[in-house]
C-alpha positions in Angstrom: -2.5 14.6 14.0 -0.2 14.8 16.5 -1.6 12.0 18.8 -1.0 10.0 15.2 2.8 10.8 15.3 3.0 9.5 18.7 1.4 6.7 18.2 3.3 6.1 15.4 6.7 7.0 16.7 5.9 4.0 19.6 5.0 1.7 17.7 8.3 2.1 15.7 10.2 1.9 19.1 8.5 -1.2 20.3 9.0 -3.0 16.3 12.6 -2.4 16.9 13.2 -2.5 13.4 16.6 -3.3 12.2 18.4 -1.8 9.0 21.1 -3.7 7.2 24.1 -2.2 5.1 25.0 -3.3 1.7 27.8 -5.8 1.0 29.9 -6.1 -1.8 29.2 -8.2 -4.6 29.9 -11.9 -4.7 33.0 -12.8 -6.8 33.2 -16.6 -8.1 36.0 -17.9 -9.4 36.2 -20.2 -12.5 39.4 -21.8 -13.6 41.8 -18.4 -14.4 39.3 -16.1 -14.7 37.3 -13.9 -12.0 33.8 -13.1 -12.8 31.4 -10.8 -11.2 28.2 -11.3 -10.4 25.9 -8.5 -12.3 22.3 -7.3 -11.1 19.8 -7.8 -13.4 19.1 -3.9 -13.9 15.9 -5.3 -16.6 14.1 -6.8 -13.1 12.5 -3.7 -12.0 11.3 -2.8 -15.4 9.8 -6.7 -15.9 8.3 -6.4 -12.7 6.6 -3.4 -13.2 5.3 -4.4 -16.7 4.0 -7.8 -15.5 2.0 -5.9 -12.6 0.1 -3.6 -14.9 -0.6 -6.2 -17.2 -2.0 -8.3 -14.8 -2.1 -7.1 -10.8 0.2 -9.3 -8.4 1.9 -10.7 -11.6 4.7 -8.2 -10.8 5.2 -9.7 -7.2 5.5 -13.4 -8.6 7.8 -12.4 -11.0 9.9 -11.5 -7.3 8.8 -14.2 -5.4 6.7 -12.5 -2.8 3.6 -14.5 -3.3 2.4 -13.2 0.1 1.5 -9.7 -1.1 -0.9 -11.1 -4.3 -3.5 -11.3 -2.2 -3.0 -8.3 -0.3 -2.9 -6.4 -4.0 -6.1 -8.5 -4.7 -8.0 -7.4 -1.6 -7.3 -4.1 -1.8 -8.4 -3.5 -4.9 -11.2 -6.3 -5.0 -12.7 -4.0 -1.7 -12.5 -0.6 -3.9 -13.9 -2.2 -7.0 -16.9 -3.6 -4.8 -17.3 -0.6 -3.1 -17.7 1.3 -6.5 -20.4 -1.1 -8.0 -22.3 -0.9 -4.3 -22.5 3.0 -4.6 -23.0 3.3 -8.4 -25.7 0.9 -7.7 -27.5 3.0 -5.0 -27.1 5.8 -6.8 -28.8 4.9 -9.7 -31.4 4.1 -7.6 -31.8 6.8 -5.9 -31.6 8.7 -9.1 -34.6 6.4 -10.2 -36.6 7.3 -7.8 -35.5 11.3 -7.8 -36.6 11.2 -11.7 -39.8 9.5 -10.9 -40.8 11.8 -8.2 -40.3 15.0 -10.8 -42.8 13.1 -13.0 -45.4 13.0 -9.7 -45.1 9.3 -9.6 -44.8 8.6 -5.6 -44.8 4.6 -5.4 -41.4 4.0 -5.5 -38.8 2.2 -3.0 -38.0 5.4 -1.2 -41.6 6.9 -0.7 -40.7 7.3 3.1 -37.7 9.9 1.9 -38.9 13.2 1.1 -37.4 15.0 -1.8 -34.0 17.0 -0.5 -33.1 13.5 1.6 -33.4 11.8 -1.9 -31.4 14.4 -3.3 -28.8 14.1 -0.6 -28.5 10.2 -0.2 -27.6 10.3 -4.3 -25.3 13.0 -4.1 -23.7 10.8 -1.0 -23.7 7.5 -3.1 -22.4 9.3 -6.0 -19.2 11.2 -4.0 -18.4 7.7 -2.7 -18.9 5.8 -6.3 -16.2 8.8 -7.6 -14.0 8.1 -4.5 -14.0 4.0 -4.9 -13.2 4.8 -8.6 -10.1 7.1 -7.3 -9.0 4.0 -4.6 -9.0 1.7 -7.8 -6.6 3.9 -9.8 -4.5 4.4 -6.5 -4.1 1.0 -5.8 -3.7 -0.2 -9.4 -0.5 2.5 -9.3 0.6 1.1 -5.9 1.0 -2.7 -7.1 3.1 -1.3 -10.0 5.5 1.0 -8.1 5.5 -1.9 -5.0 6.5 -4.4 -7.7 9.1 -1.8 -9.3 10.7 -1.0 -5.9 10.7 -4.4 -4.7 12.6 -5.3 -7.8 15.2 -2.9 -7.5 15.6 -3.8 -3.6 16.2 -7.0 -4.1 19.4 -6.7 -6.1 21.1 -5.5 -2.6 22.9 -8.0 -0.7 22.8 -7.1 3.0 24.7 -8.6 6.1 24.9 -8.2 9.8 27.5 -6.4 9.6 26.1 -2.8 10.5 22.7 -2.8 12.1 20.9 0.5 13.4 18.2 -0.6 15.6 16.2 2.7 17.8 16.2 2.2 21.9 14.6 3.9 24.4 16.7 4.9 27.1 15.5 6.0 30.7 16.9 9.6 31.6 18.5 9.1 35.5 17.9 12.6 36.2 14.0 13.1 34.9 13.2 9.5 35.0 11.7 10.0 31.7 11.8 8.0 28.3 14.3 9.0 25.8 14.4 7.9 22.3 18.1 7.2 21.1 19.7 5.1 18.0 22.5 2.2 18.9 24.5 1.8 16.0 26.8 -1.5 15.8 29.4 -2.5 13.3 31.8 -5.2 13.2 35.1 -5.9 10.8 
C-alpha cells in the first residue's frame, strides 16, 4: 500500500497538474441595461437523468463525447464478465447435479467431486462480483455526468495557478516535494 502512494505521489509530480481559480461572471451589456450571465443550475440534474436513462447520454448532454465510450467499455467488460461466469457456473452446476445422480459422462469427468465443487463456487463469487462492477459503474456514469455538469458552470483563467515542483535540497542532495503558487492582477 505504501509502495502504491509513492508511486502515486510521482506520478502526480511528474503530470504537473495545474489548478485554475474561478473568475467572475461575464457581464454583457445591452443598450441601458446590464445583464448577467446565470448558470444553468437545472444542467447537473439533466445530466444525471439522461445518464441513467440511457449510459453516456449524460456526457453528450455536456459535450464530452470522449468518455461514452469509456462508460461503454467499462460496463460492456463487467456485463460480459457476468454472462462468462454465470455461464460456467451453470455448467459446472450441471455437471455437480449429474454426478449426485451417478451419471459420470459429462464434460468435466477429469474433475473429481470437491474440484467441481470449488470451480462453481469460484465462477459463482465472480458472476456476483461482475454483477456488483455493473451496478458500480452504472452509479459512476451518473455521478461523473452530475459532477461534470456542475463543473462546467465555473469559468477559470490563468490567473492563479498552483502547479507541485520538486525541489533538490543543497544540503542532503535529496528530492523535496514543494507547491509554487503564482497569481497575477
Amino acid at each position: 500500500m505504501i509502495r502504491f502512494f509513492y508511486i502515486a505521489l510521482l506520478a502526480f509530480c511528474l503530470v504537473r497538474p495545474t489548478v485554475y481559480a474561478q473568475q467572475k461572471l461575464p457581464v454583457t451589456t445591452n443598450k441601458d441595461s446590464l445583464k448577467i450571465q446565470q448558470p444553468n443550475f437545472l444542467a447537473p440534474s439533466r445530466a444525471a437523468f439522461y445518464s441513467a436513462i440511457l449510459p453516456g447520454l449524460g456526457q453528450a448532454y455536456n459535450k464530452k463525447y470522449w468518455k461514452i465510450p469509456l462508460v461503454y467499455a467499462a460496463l460492456g467488460t463487467t456485463v460480459y464478465a457476468y454472462i462468462f461466469n454465470n455461464n460456467k457456473y451453470h455448467d459446472y452446476r450441471d455437471a455437480y447435479k449429474s454426478r449426485l445422480l451417478g451419471q459420470t459422462g459429462d464434460q468435466f469427468s477429469y474433475l473429481d467431486t470437491p474440484r467441481l465443487i470449488k470451480a462453481q463456487q469460484f465462477h459463482q463469487r465472480n458472476r456476483d462480483l461482475s454483477a456488483l462492477l455493473i451496478g458500480v459503474f452504472y452509479v459512476l456514469n451518473i455521478v461523473e455526468a452530475n459532477v461534470d455538469a456542475h463543473l462546467m458552470q465555473f469559468n477559470v483563467n490563468d490567473k492563479l495557478t498552483v502547479q507541485p515542483n520538486l525541489i533538490q535540497n543543497e544540503i542532503t542532495q535529496r528530492q523535496n516535494l514543494g507547491f509554487g503558487v503564482s497569481f497575477q492582477f
